[in-house]
C-alpha positions as CSV (number, residue, x, y, z in Angstrom):
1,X,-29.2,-41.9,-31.6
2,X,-31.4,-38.7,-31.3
3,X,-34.1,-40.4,-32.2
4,X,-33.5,-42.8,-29.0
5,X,-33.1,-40.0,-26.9
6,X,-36.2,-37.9,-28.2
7,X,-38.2,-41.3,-27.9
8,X,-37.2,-41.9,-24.1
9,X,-37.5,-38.1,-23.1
10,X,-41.3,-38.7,-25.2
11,X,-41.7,-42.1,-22.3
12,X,-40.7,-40.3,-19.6
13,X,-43.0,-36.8,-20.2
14,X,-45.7,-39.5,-20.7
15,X,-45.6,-41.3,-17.5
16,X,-45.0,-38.5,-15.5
17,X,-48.5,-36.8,-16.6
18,X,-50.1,-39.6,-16.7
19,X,-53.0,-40.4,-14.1
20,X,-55.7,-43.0,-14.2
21,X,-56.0,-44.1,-18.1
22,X,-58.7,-42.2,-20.1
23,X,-61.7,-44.1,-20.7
24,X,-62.2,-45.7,-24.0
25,X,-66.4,-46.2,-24.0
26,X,-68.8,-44.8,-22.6
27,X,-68.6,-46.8,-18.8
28,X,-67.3,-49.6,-17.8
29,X,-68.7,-51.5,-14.8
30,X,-66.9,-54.7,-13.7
31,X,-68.1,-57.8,-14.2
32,X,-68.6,-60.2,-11.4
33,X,-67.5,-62.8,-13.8
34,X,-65.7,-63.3,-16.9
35,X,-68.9,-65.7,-18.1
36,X,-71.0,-62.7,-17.8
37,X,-68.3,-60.0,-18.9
38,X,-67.7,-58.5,-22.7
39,X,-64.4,-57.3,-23.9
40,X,-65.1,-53.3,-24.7
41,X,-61.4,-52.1,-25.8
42,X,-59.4,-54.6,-24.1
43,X,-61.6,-54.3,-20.3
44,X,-64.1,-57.1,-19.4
45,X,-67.1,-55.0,-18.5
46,X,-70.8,-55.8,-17.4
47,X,-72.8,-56.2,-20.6
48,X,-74.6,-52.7,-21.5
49,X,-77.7,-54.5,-22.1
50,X,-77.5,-55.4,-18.8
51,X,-76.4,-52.3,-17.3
52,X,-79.2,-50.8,-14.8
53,X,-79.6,-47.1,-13.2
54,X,-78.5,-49.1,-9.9
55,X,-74.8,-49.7,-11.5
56,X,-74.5,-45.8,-11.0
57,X,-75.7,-45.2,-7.5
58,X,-75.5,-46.1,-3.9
59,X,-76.2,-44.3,-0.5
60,X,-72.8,-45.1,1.1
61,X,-71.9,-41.9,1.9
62,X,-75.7,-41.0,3.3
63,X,-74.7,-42.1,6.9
64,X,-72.1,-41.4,9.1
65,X,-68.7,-43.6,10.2
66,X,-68.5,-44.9,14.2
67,X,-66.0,-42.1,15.6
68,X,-66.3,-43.6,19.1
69,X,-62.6,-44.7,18.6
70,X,-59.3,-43.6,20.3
71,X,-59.2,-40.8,17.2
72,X,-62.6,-39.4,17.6
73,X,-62.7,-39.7,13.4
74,X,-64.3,-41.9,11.0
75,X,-63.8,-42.3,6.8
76,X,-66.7,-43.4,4.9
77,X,-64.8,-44.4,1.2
78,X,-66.2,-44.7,-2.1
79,X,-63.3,-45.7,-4.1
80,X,-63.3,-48.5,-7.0
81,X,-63.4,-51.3,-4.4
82,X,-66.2,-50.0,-2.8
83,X,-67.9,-48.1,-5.7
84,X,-67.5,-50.2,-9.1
85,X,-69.3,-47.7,-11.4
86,X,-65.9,-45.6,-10.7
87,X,-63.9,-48.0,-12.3
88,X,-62.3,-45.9,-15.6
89,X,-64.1,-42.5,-14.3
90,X,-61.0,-41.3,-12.4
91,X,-62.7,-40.2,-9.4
92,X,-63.4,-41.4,-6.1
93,X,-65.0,-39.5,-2.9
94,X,-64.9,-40.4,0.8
95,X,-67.0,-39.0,4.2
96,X,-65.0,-37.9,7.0
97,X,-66.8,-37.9,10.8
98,X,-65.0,-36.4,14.0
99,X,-66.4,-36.5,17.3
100,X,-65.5,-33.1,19.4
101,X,-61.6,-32.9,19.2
102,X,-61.5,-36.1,16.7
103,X,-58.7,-35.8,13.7
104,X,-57.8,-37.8,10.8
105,X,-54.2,-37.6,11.3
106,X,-51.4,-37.3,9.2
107,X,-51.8,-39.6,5.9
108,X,-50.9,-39.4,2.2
109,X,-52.5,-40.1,-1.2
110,X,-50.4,-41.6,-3.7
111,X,-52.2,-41.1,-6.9
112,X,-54.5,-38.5,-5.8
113,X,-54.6,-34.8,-5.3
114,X,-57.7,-33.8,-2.8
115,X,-60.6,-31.6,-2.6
116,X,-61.8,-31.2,0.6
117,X,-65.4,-29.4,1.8
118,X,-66.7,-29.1,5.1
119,X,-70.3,-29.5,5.5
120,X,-70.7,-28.9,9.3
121,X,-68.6,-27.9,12.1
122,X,-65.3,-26.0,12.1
123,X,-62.0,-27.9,11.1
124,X,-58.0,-27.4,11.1
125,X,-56.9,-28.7,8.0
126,X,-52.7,-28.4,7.1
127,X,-50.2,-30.2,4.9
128,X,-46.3,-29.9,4.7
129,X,-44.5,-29.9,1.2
130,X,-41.6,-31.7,0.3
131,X,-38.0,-31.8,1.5
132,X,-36.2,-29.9,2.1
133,X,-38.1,-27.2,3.0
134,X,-41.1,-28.7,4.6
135,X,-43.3,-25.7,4.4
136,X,-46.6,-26.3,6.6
137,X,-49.9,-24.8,5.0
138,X,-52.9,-24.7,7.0
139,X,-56.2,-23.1,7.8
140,X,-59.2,-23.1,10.1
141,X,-62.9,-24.1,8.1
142,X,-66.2,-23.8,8.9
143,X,-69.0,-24.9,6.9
144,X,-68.7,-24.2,3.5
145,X,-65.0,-23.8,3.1
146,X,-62.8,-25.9,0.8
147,X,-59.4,-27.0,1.3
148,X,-57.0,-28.5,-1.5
149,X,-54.3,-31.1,-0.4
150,X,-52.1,-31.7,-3.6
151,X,-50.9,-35.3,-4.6
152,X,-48.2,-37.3,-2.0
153,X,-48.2,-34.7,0.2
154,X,-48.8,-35.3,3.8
155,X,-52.1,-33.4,5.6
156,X,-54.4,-33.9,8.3
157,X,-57.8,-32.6,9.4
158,X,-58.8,-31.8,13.1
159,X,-62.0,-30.8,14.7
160,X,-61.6,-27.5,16.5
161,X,-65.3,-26.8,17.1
162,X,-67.5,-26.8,19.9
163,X,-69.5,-29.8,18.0
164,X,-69.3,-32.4,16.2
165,X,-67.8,-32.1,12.8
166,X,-68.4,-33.3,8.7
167,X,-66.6,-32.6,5.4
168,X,-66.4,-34.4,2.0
169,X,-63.2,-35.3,0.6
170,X,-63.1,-35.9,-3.6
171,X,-60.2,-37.6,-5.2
172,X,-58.3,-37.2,-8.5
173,X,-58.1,-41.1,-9.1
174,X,-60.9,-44.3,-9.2
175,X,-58.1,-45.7,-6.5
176,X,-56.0,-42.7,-4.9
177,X,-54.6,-45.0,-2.1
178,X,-54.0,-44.2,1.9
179,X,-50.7,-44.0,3.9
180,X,-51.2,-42.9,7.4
181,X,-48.1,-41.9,8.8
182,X,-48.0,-43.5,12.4
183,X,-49.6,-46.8,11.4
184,X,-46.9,-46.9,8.5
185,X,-44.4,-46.6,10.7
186,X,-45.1,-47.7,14.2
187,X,-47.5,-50.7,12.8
188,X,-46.6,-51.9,9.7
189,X,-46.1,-55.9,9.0
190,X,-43.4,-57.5,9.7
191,X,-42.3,-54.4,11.8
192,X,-39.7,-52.1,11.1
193,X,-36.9,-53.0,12.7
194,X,-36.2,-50.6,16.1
195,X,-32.3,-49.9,15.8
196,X,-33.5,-48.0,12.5
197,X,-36.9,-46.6,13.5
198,X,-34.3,-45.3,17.2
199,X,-31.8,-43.4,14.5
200,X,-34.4,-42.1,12.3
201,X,-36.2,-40.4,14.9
202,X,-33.3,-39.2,17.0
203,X,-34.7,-41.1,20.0
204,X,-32.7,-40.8,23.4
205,X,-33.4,-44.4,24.2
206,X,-34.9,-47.5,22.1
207,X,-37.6,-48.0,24.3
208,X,-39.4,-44.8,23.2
209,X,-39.8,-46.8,20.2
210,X,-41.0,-50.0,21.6
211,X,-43.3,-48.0,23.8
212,X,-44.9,-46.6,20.5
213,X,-45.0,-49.8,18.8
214,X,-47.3,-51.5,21.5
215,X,-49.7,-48.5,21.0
216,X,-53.0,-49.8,19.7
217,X,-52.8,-47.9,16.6
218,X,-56.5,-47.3,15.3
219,X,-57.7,-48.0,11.2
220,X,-60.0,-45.2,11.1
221,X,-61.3,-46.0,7.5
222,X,-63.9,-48.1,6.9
223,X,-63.4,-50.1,3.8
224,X,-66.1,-52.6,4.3
C-alpha cells in the first residue's frame, strides 16, 4: 500500500512540473506528410537529409500587425502553428503593435509564463494573482524595459505614450495558448447563457448583459 501511495504522490509531482516534453533528437520539424515523414523516437519528423537552413527561419515578426481596429492593438504570433521549427523547442514569441492609446486587453496563457520587452514607446503592463486575494501588479515601460507575466495569470498591456508603441512577448511553451477575458465571456460559442453571466457579474438588470453581448468584440491576433 505505501508503495501505491509513494507511486501516485511520484504521478502527481510529475505532472505538475511538467511543461512541454523534452526533446529527444536533435530537431524535429513536421512533416507535411506521413509519406515524406521518419519516425525519430516515436515523432514523425521531416527527414534530416532533407532539412534546409529555411526550416529554421522566417521574417514573420519583421513587420507590423494592422492596429486600425476598435483596440488600437495588433499580435503578430510565432507559435507551433505558425512557426513549425518550434515544434519540441518549448518556445514560442509573438509582436505586439498599439496605435496611440491601443491595449491588448485582459487575456491569459495557459501553458506559458511570459517575457515581455518593449522595443518602442512607453507601455502600462499589470496582472492580478489568484483568488482570493487578487493582488494587481503593474508598471509603466519604456523602451527597453521588461515585464514578466507568470503562467494563468491574467495581464494586459496599454499604450500610454505620446506615439505609437512595440514590445516583444516570448513564451515558455511551442503552444502557450490565448484566453481573452471579454471575448471568453461575452463572445464565446454557443453563448453563455445570460441568467448566469446577470448573477456572476452582479448586474442590476439583464440587459447590461445583452447590451455587452451585441458588442462587436475584436480578435486582435493574427493567426494567419
Amino acid at each position: 500500500m505505501k508503495n501505491i501511495y509513494f507511486l501516485l504522490g511520484f504521478c502527481l509531482l510529475a505532472l505538475a512540473s511538467a511543461n512541454d516534453p523534452s526533446p529527444l533528437q536533435d530537431f524535429c520539424i513536421p512533416a507535411p506528410t506521413l509519406q515524406s515523414a521518419v519516425l525519430v523516437k516515436g515523432q514523425y519528423c521531416k527527414d534530416p537529409k532533407h532539412v534546409t537552413s529555411d526550416d529554421f527561419y522566417t521574417t514573420r515578426l519583421k513587420y507590423g500587425g494592422d492596429t486600425s481596429n476598435a483596440l488600437g492593438a495588433a499580435i503578430t504570433p510565432i507559435f507551433i502553428d505558425e512557426f513549425p521549427a518550434l515544434f519540441s523547442a518549448g518556445i514560442a514569441m509573438s509582436r505586439v503593435d498599439f496605435a496611440k492609446g491601443g491595449v491588448n486587453p485582459p487575456h491569459l496563457h495557459p501553458r506559458a509564463s511570459e517575457i515581455f520587452t518593449v522595443l518602442e514607446g512607453t507601455l502600462l503592463a499589470g496582472f492580478v494573482t489568484t483568488n482570493p486575494h487578487n493582488t494587481y501588479y503593474y508598471k509603466e515601460l519604456s523602451a527597453g524595459d521588461t515585464f514578466v507575466f507568470p503562467v494563468g495569470l491574467i495581464h494586459f498591456q496599454k499604450n500610454i505614450g505620446s506615439g505609437k508603441a512595440k514590445a516583444i512577448a516570448a513564451f515558455s511553451s511551442q503552444n502557450p495558448g490565448v484566453v481573452t477575458v471579454g471575448n471568453a465571456i461575452f463572445h464565446s460559442s454557443p453563448g453563455i447563457h445570460d441568467d448566469v453571466l446577470h448573477k456572476s457579474f452582479l448586474a442590476e438588470k439583464t440587459e447590461e448583459i445583452t447590451t455587452f453581448k451585441s458588442k462587436k468584440w475584436v480578435h486582435i491576433i493574427n493567426f494567419d
